[in-house]
DRENPA-3360 file (N, C-alpha, C; in nm, 2 decimals, always signed):
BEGIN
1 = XXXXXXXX = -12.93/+27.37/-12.18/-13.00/+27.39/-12.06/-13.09/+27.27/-12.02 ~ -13.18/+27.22/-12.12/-13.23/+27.10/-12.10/-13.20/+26.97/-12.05 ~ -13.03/+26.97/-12.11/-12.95/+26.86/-12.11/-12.88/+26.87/-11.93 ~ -12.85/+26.98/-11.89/-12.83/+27.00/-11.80/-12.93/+26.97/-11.66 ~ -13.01/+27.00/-11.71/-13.11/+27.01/-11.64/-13.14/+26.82/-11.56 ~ -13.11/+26.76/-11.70/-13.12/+26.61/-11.67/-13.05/+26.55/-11.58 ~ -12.98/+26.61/-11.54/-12.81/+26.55/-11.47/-12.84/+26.52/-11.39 ~ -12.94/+26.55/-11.30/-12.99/+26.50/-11.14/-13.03/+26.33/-11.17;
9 = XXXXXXXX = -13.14/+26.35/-11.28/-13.18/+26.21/-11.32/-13.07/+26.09/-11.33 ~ -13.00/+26.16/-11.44/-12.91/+26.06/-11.52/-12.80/+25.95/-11.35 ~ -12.76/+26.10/-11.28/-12.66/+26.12/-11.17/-12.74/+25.98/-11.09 ~ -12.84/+25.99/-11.06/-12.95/+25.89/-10.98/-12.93/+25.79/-11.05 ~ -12.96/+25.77/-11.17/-12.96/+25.61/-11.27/-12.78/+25.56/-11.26 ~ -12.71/+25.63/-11.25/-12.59/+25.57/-11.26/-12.52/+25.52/-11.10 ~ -12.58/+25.59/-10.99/-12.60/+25.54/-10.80/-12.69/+25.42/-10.83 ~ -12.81/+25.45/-10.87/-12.84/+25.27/-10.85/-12.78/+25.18/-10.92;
17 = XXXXXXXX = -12.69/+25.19/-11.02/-12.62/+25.11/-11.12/-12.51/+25.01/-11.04 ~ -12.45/+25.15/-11.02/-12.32/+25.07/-10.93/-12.40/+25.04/-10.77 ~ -12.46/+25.08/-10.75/-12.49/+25.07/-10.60/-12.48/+24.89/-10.64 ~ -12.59/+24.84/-10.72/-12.61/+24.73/-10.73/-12.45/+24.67/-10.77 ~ -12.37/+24.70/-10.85/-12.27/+24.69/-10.86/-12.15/+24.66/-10.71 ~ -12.20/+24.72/-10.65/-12.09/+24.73/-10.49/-12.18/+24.61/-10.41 ~ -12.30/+24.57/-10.47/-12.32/+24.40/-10.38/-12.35/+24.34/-10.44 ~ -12.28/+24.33/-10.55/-12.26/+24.19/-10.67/-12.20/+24.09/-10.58;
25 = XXXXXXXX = -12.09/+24.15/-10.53/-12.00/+24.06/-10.45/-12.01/+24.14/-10.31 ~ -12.11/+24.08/-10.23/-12.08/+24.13/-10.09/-11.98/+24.10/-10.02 ~ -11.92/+24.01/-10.04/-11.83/+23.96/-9.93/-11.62/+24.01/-9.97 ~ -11.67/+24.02/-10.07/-11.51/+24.13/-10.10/-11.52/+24.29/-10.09 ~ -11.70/+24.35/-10.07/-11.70/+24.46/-10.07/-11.70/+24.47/-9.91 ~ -11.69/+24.35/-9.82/-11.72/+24.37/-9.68/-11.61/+24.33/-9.65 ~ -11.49/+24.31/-9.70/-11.32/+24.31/-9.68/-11.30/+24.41/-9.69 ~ -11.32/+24.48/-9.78/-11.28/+24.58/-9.81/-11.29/+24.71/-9.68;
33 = XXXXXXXX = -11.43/+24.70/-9.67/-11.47/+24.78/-9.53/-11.42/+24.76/-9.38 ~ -11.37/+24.59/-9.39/-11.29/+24.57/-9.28/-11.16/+24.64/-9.31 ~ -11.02/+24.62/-9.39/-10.93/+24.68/-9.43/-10.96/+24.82/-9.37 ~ -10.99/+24.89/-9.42/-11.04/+25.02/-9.40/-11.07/+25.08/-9.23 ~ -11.14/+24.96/-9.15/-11.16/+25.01/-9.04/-11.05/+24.96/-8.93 ~ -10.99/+24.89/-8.97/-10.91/+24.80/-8.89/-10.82/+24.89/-8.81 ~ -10.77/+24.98/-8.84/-10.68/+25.09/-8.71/-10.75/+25.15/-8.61 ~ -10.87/+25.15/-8.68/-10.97/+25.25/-8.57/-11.01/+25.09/-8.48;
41 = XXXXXXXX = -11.04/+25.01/-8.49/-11.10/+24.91/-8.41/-10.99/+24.88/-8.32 ~ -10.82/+24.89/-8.35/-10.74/+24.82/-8.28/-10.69/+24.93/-8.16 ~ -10.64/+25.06/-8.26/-10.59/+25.15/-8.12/-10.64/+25.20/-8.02 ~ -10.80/+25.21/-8.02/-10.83/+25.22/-7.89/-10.80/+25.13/-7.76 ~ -10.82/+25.01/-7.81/-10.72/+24.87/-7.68/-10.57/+24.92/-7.67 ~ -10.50/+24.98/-7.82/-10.40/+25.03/-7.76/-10.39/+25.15/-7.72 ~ -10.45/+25.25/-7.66/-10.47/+25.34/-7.59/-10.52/+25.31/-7.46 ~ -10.54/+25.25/-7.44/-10.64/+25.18/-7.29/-10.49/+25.15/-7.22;
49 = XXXXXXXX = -10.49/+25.00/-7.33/-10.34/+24.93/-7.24/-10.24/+24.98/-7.21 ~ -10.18/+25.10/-7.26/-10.09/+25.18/-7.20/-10.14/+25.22/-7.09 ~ -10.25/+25.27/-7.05/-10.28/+25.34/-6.91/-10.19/+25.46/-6.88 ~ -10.28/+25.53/-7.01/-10.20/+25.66/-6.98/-10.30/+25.79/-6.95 ~ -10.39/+25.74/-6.89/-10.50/+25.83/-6.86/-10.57/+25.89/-7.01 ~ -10.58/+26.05/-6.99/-10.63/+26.08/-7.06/-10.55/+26.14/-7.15 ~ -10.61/+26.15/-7.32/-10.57/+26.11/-7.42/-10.61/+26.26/-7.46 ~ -10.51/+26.38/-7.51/-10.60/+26.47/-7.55/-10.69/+26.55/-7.51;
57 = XXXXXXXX = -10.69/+26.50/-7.41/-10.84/+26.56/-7.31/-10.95/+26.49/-7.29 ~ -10.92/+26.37/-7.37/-11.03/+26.23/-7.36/-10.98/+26.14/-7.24 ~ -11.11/+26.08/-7.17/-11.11/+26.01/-7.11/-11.12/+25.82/-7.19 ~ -11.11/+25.72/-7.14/-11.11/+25.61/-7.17/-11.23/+25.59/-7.27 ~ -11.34/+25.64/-7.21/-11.47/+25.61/-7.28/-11.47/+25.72/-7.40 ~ -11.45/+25.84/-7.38/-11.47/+25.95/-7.46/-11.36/+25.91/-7.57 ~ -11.24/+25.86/-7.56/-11.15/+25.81/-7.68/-11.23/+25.67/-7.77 ~ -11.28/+25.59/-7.71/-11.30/+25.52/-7.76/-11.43/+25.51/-7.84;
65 = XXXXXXXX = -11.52/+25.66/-7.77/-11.65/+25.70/-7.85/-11.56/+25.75/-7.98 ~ -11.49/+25.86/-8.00/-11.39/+25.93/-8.03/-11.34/+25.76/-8.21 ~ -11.33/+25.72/-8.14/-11.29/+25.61/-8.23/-11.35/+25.56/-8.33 ~ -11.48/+25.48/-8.24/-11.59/+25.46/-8.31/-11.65/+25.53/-8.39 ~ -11.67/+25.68/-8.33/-11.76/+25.72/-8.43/-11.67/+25.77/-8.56 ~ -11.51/+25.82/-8.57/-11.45/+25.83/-8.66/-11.44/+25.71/-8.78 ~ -11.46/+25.59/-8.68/-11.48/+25.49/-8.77/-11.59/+25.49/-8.84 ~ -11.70/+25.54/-8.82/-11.79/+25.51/-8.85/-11.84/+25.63/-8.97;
73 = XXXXXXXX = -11.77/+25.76/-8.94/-11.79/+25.87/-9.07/-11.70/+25.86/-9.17 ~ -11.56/+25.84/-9.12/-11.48/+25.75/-9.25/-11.52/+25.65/-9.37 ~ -11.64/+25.59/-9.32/-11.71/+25.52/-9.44/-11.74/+25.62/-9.52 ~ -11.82/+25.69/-9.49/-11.90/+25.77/-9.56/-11.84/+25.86/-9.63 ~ -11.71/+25.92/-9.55/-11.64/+26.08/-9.61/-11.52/+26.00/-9.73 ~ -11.41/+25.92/-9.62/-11.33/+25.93/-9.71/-11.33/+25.85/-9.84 ~ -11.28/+25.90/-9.93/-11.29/+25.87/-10.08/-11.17/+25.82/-10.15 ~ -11.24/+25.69/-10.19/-11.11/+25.60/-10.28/-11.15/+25.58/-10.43;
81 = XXXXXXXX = -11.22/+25.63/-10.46/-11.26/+25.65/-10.60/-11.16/+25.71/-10.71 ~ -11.05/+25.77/-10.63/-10.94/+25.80/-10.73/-10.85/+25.68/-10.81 ~ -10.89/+25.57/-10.76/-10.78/+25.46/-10.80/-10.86/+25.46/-10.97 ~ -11.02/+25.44/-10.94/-11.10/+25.38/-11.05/-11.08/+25.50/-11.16 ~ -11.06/+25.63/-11.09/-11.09/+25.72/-11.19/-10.92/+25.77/-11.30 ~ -10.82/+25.72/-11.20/-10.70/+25.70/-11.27/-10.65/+25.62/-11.36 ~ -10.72/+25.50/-11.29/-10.74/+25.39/-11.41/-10.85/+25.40/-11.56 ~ -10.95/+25.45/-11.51/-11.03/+25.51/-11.65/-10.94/+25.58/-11.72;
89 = XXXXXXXX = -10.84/+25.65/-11.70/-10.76/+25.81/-11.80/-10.68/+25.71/-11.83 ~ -10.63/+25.61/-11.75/-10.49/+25.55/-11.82/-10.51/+25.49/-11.89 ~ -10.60/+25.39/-11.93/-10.70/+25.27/-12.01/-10.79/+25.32/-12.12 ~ -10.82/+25.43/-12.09/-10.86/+25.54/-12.22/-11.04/+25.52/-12.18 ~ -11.05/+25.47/-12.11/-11.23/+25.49/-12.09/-11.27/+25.61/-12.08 ~ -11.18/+25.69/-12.05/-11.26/+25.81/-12.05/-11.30/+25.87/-12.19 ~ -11.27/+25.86/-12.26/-11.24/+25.86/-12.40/-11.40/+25.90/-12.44 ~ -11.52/+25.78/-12.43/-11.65/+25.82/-12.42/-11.70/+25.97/-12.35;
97 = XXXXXXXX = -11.65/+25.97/-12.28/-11.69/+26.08/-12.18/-11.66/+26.26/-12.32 ~ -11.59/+26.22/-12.42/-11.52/+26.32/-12.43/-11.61/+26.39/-12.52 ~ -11.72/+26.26/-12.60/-11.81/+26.29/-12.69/-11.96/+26.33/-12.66 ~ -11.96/+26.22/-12.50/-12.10/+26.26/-12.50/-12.16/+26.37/-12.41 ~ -12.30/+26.40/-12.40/-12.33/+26.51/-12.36/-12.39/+26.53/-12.23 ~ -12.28/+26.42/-12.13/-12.26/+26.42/-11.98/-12.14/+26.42/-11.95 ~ -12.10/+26.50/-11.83/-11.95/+26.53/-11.79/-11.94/+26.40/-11.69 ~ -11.77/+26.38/-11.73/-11.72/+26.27/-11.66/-11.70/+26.30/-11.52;
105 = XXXXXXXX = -11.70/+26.43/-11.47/-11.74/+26.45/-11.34/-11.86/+26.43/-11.26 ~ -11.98/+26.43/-11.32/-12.12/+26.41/-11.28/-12.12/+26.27/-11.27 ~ -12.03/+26.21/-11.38/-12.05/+26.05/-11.37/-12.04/+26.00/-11.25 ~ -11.89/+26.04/-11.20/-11.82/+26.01/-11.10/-11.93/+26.03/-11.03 ~ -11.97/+26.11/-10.97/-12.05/+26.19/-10.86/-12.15/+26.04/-10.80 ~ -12.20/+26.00/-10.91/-12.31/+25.91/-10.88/-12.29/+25.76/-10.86 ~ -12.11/+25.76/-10.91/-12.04/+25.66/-10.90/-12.00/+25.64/-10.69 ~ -11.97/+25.76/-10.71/-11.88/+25.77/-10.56/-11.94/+25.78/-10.45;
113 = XXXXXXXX = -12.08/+25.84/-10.49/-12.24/+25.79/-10.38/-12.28/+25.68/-10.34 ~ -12.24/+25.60/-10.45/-12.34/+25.43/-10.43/-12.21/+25.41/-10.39 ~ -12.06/+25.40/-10.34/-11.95/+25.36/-10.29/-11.99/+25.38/-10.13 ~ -12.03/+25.48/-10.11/-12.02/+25.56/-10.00/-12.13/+25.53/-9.95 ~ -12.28/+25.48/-9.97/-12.36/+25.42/-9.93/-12.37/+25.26/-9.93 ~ -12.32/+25.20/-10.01/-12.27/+25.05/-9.97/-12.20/+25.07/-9.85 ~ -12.07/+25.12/-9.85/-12.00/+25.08/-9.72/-12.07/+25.12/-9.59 ~ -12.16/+25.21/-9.57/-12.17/+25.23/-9.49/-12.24/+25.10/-9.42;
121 = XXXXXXXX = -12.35/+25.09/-9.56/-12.43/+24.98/-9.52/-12.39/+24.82/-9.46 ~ -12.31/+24.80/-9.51/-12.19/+24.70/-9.50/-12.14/+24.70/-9.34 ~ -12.10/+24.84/-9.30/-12.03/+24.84/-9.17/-12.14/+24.83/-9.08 ~ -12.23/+24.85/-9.07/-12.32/+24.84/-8.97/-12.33/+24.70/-8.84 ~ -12.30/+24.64/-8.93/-12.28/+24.51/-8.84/-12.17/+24.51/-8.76 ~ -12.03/+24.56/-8.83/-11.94/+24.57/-8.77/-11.90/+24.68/-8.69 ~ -11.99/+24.78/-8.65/-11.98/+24.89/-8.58/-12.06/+24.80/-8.45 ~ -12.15/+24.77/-8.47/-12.25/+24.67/-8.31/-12.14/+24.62/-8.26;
129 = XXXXXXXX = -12.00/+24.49/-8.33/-11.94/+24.42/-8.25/-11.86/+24.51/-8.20 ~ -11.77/+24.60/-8.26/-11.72/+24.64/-8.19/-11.73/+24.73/-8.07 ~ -11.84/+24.78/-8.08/-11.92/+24.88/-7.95/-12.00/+24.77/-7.90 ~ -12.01/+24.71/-7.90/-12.03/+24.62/-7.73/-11.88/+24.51/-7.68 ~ -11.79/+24.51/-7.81/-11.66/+24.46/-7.79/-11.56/+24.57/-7.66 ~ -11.59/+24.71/-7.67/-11.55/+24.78/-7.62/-11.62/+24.85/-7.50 ~ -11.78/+24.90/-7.53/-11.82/+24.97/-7.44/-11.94/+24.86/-7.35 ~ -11.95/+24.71/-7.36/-12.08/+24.64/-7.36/-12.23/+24.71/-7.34;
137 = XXXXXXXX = -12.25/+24.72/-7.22/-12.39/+24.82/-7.25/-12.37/+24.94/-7.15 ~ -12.22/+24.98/-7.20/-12.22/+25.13/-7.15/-12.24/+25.23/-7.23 ~ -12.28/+25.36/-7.20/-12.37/+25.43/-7.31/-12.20/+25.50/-7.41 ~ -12.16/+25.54/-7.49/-12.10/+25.66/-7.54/-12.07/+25.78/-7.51 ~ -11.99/+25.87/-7.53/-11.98/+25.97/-7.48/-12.04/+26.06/-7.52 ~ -12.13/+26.16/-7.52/-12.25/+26.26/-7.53/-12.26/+26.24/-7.69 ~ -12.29/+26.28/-7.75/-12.29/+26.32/-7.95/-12.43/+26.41/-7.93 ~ -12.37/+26.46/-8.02/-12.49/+26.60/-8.05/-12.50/+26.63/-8.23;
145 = XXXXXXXX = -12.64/+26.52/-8.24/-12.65/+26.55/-8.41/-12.74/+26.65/-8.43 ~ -12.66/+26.75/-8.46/-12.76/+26.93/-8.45/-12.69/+26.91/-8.59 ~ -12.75/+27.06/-8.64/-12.77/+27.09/-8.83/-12.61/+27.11/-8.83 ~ -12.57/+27.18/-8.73/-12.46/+27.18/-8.78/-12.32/+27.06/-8.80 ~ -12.36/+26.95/-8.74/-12.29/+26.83/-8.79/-12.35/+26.79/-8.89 ~ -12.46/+26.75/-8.93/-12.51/+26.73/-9.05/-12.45/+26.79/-9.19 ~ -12.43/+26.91/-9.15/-12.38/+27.03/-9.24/-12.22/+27.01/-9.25 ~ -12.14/+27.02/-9.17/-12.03/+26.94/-9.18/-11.99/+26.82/-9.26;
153 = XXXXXXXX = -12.06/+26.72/-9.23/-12.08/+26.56/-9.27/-12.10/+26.63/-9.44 ~ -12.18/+26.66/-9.44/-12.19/+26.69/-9.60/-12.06/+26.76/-9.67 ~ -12.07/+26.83/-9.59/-11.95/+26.90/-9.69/-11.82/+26.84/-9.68 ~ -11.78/+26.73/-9.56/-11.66/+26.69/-9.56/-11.65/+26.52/-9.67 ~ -11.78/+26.53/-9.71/-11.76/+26.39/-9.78/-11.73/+26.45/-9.94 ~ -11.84/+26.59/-9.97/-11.84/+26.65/-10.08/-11.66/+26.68/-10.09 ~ -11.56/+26.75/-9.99/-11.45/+26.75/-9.94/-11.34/+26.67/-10.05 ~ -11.38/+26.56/-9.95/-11.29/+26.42/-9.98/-11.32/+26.43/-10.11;
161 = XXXXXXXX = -11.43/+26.45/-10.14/-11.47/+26.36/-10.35/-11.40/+26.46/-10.40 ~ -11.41/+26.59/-10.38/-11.35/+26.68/-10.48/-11.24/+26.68/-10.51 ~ -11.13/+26.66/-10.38/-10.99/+26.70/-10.35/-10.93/+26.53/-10.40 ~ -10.97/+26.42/-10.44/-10.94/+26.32/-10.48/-10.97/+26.28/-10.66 ~ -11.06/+26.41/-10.68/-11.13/+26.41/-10.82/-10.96/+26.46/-10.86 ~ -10.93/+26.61/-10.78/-10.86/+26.66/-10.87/-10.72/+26.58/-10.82 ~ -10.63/+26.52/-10.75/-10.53/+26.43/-10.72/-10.58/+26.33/-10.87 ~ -10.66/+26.28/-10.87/-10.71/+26.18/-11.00/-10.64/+26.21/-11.12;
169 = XXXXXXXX = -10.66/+26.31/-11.14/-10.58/+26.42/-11.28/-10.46/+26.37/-11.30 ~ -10.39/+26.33/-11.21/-10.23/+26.30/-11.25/-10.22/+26.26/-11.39 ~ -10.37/+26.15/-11.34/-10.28/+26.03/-11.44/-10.32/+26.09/-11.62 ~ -10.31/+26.18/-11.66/-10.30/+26.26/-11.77/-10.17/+26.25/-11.79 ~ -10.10/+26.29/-11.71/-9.96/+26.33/-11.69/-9.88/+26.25/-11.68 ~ -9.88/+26.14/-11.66/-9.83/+25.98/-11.55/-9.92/+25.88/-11.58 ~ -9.85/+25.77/-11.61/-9.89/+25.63/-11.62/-9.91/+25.51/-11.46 ~ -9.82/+25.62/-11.44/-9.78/+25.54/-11.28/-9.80/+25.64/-11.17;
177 = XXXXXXXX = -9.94/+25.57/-11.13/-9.99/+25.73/-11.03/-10.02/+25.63/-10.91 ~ -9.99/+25.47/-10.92/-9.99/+25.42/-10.78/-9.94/+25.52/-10.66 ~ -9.78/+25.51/-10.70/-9.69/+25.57/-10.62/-9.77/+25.69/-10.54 ~ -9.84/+25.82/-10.59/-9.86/+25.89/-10.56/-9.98/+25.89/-10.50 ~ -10.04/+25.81/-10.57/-10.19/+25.80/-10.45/-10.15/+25.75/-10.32 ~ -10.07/+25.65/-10.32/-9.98/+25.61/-10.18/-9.98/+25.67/-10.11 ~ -9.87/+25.78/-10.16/-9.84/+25.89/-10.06/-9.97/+25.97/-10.01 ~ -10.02/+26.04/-10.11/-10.17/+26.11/-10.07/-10.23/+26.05/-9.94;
185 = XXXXXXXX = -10.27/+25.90/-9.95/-10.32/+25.83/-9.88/-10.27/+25.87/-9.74 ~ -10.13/+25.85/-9.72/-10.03/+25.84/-9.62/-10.06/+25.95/-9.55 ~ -10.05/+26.07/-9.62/-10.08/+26.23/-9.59/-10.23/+26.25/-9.51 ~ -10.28/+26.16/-9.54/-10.44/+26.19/-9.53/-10.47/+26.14/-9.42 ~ -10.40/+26.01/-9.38/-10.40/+25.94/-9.30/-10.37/+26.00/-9.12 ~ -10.29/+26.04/-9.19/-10.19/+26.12/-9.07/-10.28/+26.24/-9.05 ~ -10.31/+26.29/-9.11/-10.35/+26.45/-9.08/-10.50/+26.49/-9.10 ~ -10.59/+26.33/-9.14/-10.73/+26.36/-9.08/-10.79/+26.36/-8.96;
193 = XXXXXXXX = -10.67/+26.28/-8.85/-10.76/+26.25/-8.74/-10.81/+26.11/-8.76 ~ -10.78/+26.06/-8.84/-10.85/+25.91/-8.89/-10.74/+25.77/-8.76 ~ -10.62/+25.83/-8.81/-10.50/+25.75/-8.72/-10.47/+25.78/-8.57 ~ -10.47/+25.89/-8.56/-10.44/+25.98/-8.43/-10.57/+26.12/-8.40 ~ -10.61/+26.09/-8.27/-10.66/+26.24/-8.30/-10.59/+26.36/-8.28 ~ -10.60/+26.47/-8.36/-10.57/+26.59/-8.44/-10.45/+26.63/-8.32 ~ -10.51/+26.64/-8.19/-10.51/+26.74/-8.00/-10.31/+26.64/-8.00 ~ -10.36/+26.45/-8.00/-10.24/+26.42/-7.99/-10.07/+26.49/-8.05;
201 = XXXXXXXX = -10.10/+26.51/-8.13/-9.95/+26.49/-8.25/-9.88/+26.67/-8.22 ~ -9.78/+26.64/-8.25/-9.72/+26.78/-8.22/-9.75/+26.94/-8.30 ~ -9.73/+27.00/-8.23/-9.80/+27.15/-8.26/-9.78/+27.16/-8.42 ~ -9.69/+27.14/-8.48/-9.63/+27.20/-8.61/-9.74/+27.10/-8.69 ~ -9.71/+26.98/-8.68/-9.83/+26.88/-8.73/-9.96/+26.91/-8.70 ~ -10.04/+26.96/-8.60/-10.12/+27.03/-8.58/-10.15/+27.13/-8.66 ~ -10.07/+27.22/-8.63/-10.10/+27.37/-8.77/-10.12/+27.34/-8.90 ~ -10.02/+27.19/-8.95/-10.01/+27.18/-9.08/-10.13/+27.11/-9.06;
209 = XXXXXXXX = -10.19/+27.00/-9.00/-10.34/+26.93/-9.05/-10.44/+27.07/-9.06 ~ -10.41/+27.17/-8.98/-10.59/+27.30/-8.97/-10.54/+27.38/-9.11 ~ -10.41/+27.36/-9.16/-10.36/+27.44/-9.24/-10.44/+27.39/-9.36 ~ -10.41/+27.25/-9.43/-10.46/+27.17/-9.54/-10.59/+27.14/-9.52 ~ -10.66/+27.06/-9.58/-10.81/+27.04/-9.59/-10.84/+26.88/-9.54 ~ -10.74/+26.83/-9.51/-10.72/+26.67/-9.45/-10.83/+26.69/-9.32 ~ -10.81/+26.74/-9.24/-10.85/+26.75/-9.11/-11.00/+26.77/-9.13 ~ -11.05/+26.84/-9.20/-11.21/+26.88/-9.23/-11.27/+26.79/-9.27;
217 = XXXXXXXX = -11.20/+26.72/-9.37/-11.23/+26.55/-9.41/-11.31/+26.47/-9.27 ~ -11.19/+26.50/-9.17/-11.27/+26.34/-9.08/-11.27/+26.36/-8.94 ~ -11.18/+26.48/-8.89/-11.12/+26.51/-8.78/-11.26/+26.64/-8.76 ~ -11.30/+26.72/-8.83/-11.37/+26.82/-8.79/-11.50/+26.81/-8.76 ~ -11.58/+26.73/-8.85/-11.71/+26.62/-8.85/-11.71/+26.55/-8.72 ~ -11.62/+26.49/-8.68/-11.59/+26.41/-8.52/-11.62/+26.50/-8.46 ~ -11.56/+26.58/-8.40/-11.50/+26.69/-8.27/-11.65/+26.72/-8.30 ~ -11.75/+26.79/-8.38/-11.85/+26.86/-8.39/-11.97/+26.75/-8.29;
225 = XXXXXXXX = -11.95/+26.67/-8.36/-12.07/+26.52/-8.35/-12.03/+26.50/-8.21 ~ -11.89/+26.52/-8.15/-11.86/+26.48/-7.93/-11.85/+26.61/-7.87 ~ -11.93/+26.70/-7.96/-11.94/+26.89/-7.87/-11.85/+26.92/-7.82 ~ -11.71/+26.89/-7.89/-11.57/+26.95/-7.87/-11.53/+27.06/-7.92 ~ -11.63/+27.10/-8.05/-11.63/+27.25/-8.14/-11.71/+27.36/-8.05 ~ -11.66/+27.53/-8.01/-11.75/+27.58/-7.99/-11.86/+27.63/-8.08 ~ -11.95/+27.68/-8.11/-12.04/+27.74/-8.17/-11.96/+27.84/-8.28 ~ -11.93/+27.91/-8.23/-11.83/+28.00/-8.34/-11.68/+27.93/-8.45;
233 = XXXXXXXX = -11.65/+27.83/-8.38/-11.50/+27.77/-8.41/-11.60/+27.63/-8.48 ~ -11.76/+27.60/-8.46/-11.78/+27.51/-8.61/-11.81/+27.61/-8.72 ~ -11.88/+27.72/-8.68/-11.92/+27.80/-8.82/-11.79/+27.81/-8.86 ~ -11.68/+27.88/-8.83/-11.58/+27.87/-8.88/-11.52/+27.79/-8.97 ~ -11.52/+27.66/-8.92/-11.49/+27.53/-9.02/-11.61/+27.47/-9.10 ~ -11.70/+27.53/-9.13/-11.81/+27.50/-9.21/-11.76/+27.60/-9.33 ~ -11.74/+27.73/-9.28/-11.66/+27.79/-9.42/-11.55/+27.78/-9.46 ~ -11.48/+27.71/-9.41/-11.34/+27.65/-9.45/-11.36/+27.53/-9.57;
241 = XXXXXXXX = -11.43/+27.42/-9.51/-11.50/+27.32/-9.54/-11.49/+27.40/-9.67 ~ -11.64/+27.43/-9.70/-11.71/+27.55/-9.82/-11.58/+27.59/-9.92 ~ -11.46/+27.64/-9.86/-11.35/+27.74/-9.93/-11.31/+27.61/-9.97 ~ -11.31/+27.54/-9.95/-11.18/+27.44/-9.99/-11.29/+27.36/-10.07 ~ -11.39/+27.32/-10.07/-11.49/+27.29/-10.17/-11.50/+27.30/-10.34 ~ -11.47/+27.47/-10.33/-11.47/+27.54/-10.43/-11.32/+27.53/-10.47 ~ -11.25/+27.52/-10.42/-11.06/+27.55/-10.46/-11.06/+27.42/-10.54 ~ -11.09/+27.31/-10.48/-11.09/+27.19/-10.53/-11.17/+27.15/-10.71;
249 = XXXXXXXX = -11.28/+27.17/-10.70/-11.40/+27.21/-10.79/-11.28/+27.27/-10.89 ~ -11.28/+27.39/-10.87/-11.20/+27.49/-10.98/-11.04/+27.42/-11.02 ~ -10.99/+27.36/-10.94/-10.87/+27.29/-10.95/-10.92/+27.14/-11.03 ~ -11.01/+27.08/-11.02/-11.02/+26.97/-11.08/-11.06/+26.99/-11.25 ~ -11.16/+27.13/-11.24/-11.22/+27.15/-11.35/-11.07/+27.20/-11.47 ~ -11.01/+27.26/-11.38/-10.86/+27.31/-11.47/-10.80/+27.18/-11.53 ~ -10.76/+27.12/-11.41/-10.68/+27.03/-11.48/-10.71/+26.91/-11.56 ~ -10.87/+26.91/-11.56/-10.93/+26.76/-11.64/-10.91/+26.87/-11.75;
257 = XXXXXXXX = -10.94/+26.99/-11.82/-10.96/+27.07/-11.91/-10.83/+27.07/-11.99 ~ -10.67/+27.05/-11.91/-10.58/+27.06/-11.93/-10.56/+26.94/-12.00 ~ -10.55/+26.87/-11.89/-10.53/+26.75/-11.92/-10.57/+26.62/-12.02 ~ -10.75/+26.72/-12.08/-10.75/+26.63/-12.18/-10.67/+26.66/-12.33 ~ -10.61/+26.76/-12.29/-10.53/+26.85/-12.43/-10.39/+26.75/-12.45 ~ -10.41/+26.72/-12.35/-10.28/+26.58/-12.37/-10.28/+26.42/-12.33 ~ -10.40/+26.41/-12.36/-10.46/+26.28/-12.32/-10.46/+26.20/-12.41 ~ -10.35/+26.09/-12.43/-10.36/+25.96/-12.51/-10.46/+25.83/-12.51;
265 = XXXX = -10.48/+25.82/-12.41/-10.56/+25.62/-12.39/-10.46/+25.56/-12.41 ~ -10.35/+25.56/-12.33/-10.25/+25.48/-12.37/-10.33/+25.32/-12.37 ~ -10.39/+25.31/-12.30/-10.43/+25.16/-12.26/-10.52/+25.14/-12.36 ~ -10.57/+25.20/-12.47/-10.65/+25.12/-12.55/-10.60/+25.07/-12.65;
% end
């Protein structure tokens, strides 16, 4: 109970660790956050230059609010921390984790905060050029930060960490989990809303993004934040959010439990 009790602490000492860690090198950690933003900064010029009116139900400005701001919660939500944490099981670092009396999940936790607060911090600059690159000193389209985007935002970052914790797991199973994170990526890409918004892409693609947990990631948190959600249809996806929270959790917790029953270190 005691030991548990510490986790908050410990969880805090190991965010300022790496935090400091993610601006050892600012300037590869600020590639990095370019890479990452670079579709959201380009397709709105290519949505404009077509001239194809409205996009979705978006107008010119409203898509390109629509853009920006996805660009800009994407830092925070989506989660790439599965590369590091595949590479720890395949290299056998996890190995420590197995003895001592902090879970390699809590680790992560405090690892994947200071990730997700670097970049944000990092993009800041490059959210200014590109909103006066795009809008100069025209305002954005409405945003409404009420509790219930807040509440969202949280749960869709907690979202991404979970459902990436347990994709991580593979590599128990597999040496070679590039391939498959690829694909994940691919999947995720397509069916957050990150690439396309959700309204564009065809109905069946539609059902399948509200169907999986992709969309809650990055697509749900938007729409809320440009008062495109009704009142009833965010509480809705705040408990969806929540369900898929827990499915994840319980799926990660299985399979690291499984998984360390056949866990070599190959890499040590």
């Amino acid at each position: 109970m005691q030991a548990a009790l510490s986790y908050p602490r410990k969880i805090w000492a190991i965010f300022g660790i790496y935090l400091m860690d993610c601006f050892a090198y600012p300037a590869a950690s600020f590639i990095w956050v370019i890479a990452d933003a670079q579709m959201a900064v380009i397709l709105p010029a290519v949505w404009v230059a077509t001239g194809v009116g409205k996009v979705a139900g978006m107008d010119s400005i409203q898509l390109v609010t629509y853009y920006i701001v996805s660009m800009t919660i994407s830092q925070f939500v989506t989660c790439y921390l599965m590369w590091d944490i595949c590479w720890d099981i395949r290299e056998g670092f996890v190995t420590s984790f197995l003895i001592k009396p902090f879970p390699f999940f809590a680790f992560n936790v405090g690892r994947n905060f200071s990730w997700r607060v670097a970049k944000v911090t990092l993009f800041l600059p490059l959210i200014v050029v590109v909103y006066y690159c795009y809008l100069g000193a025209r305002p954005t389209s409405p945003l409404h930060f009420t509790a219930e985007f807040w509440a969202s935002l949280f749960l869709a970052h907690t979202l991404s960490f979970v459902a990436g914790y347990w994709v991580s797991m593979i590599a128990f199973w597999t040496v070679e989990f590039f391939s498959i994170l690829r694909l994940y990526f691919l999947v995720e890409l397509l069916l957050s809303g990150r690439l396309l918004p959700i309204d564009t892409m065809p109905g069946w693609v539609r059902g399948l993004a509200n169907t999986l947990h992709f969309s809650y990631t990055n697509a749900f948190p938007v729409e809320v934040l440009m008062g495109q959600k009704s009142h009833a249809d965010t509480v809705r996806g705040l408990w969806i959010q929540g369900i898929w929270c827990v499915v994840f959790l319980v799926l990660g917790k299985v399979f690291f439990t499984r998984g360390v029953r056949r866990y070599t270190g190959v890499g040590m």
